[in-house]
N, C-alpha and C positions, 0 to 999 in steps of 0.2 A: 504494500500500500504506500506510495508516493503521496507524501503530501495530507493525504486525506482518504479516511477508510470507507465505512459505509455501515449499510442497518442489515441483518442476519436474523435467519429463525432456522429453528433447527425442530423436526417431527420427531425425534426422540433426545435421549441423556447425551449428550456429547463433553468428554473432557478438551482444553484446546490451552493455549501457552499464547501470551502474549508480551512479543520481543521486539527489540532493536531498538528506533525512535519512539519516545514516549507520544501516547497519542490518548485523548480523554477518552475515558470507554466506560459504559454504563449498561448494566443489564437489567431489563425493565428501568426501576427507578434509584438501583443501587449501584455508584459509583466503585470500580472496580481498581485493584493494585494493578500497574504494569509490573513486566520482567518476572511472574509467575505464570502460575496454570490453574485453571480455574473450571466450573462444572457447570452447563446449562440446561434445564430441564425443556421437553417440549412445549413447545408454543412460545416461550421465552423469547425476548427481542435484546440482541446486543445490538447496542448503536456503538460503533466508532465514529470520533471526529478528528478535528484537524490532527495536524502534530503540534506538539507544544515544545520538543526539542530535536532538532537531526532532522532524516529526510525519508528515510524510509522503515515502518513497522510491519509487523509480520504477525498473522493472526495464524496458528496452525493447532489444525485438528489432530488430534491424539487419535484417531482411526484415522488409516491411511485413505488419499483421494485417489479414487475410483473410477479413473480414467485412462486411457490409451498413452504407449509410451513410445517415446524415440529416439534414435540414437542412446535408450537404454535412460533416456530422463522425462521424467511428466515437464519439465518447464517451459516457458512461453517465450518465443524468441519472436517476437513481432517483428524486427527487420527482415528475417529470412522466411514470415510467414507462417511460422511454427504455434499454431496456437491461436489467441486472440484474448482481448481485454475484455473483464467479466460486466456484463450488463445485468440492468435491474430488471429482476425475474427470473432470471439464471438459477437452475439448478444445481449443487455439485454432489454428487455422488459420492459414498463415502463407504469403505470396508468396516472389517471390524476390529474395534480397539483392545488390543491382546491382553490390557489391565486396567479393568472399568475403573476398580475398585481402587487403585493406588493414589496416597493422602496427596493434597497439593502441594508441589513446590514451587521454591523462590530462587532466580539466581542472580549475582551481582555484576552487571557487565562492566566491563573494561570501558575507559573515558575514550568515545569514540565520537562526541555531538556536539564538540565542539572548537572544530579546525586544531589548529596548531602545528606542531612542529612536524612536514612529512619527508622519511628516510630514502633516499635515490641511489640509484646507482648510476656510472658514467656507463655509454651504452655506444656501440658501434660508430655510431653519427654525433657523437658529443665535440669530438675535433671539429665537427664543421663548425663549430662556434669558437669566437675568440675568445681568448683567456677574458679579456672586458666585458666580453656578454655576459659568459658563466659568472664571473665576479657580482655585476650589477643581479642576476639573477638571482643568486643565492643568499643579494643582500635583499630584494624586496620581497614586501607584505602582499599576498597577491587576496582579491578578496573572492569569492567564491561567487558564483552569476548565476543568474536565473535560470542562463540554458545550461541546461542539464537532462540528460536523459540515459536510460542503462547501456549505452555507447559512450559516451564522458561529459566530462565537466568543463566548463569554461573558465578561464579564472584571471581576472578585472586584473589590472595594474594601470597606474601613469604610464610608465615606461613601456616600451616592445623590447623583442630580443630576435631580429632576424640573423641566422645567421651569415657568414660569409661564403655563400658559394651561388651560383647562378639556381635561377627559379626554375624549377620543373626537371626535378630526380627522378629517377627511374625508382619505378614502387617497387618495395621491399616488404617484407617479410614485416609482422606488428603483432603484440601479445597487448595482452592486458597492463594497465600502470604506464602504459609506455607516457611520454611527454612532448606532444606533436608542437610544434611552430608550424602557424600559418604563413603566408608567404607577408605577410605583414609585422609577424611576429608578435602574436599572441597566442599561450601555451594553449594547450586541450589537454586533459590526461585520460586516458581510456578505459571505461571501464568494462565489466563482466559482457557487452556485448557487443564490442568493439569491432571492427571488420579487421580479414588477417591479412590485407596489404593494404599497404598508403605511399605515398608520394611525399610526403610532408616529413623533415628532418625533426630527428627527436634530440632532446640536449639528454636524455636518459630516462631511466626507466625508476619508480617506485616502488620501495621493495612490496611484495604481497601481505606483509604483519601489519603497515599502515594506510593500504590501499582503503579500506572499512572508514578511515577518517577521512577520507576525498571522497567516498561514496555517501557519508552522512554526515556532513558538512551543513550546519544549516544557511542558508542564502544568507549574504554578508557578512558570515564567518572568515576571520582573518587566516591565513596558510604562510606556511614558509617554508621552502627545502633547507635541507642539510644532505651532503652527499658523503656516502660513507663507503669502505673499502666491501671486492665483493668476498673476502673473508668473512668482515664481520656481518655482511647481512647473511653468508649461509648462518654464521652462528644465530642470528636474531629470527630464523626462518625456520619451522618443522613442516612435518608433515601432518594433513590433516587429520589421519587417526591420534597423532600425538595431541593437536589440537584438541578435538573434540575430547579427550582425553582429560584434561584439564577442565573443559566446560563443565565435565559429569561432576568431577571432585570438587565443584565450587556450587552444584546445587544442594539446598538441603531442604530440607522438609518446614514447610509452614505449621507453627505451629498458634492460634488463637487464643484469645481469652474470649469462652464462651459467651459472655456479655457484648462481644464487639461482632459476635456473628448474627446478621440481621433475619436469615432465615435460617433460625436453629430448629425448627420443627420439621423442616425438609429432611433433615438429617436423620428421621426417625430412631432416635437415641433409646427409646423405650416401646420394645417391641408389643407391651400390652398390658394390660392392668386387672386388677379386681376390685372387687367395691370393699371386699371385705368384712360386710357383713353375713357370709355364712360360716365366717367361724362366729360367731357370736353365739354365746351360752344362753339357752330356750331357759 
């Protein structure tokens, strides 16, 4: 969800997690935690709204979606056609969730929503720029712009940075993080759904550990590189089981004080009663 979420109902019990950019979220008339997991019964309406920090939130259902898969992934690649943006009235299809029953948890994300400082590396095409560009580059605040979309980011300066070599390179090979100059010299950095050639000279690439703070940047958040040796960014770089690894050992279990849960009788805590007047002595 970019920007701004939407309203949900679900025809049975769905558990679901809500991550990344903090965005308000309310179910029926009870405002809900971010950065945990939470339980809504049938008929229930979650509304999401704007974002209130970063750029992108993520509502995901705790049973898997029940849809056709490609190149071995359910995701949406709207530039190549893959998919399409969810409209109102949209159904999504849903499996089944392997631990209905499991308590909710909460995890604490890493400072991602608020620009700052992003780690680069010097990249094939970085000599086409003068030591004077790189220099002026690495000393300016670049501010994060409006165009944006899961291709890249734009990002504002006073200053350009073209570099020195004639207009119109033969396209090359492009990943994600790279750091395009337009022929005007203003960066782009590329992200998750970036095309895999370009024309456009890159002063370097950003490592993958602070790619997530150029993805959810919020608009007029201030940036600045720093370029670091590519030693230390393998040292600062795993792999994503080692990642996700670390995400698990940092959730832990919600734990309430039964006075602050608003629908405690949902919970059915007391499976049943008596009146207890038939032991009562005739």
């Amino acid at each position: 969800m970019m920007g701004l979420g939407g309203t949900f109902r679900t025809n049975a019990p769905l558990r679901f997690a809500l991550t990344g950019a903090k965005m308000r979220v309310t179910l029926d008339d009870t405002v809900l935690a971010w950065n945990r997991t939470h339980t809504m019964q049938a008929g229930q309406i979650l509304t999401i709204g704007a974002v209130e920090n970063g750029s992108y939130g993520y509502l995901t259902p705790a049973a898997p979606i029940a849809c056709d898969s490609w190149l071995a992934s359910q995701s949406t690649h709207l530039l190549a056609g893959i998919g399409r943006i969810l409209e109102t009235g949209d159904a999504i299809a849903l499996g089944v969730d392997s631990d209905p029953g499991r308590v909710d948890h909460k995890i604490t994300p890493s400072d991602r929503f608020s620009g700052g400082t992003i780690r680069m590396v010097a990249g094939p095409q970085t000599d086409l720029f003068s030591h004077q560009t790189q220099t002026r580059f690495y000393a300016t605040q670049f501010i994060r712009s409006p165009q944006a979309n899961r291709q890249g980011v734009k990002l504002d300066a006073a200053d350009t940075f073209a570099p020195e070599t004639p207009k119109g390179l033969a396209s090359d090979f492009i990943q994600t993080g790279d750091i395009q100059m337009t022929g005007e010299g203003v960066p782009y950095v590329l992200l998750s759904e970036c095309q895999t050639i370009g024309g456009y000279p890159r002063i370097g690439t950003v490592i993958p550990l602070d790619l997530a703070k150029i993805a959810q940047a919020p608009i007029g958040s201030r940036l600045q590189f720093e370029t670091i040796s590519l030693e230390d960014a393998d040292t600062l770089c795993h792999s994503d089981a080692m990642l996700l690894g670390a995400q698990r050992r940092s959730v832990t279990p919600c734990i309430r004080d039964p006075r602050d849960i608003p629908d405690l009788l949902a919970y059915q805590l007391i499976s049943g009663m008596i009146s207890g007047t038939e032991f009562d002595e005739d």
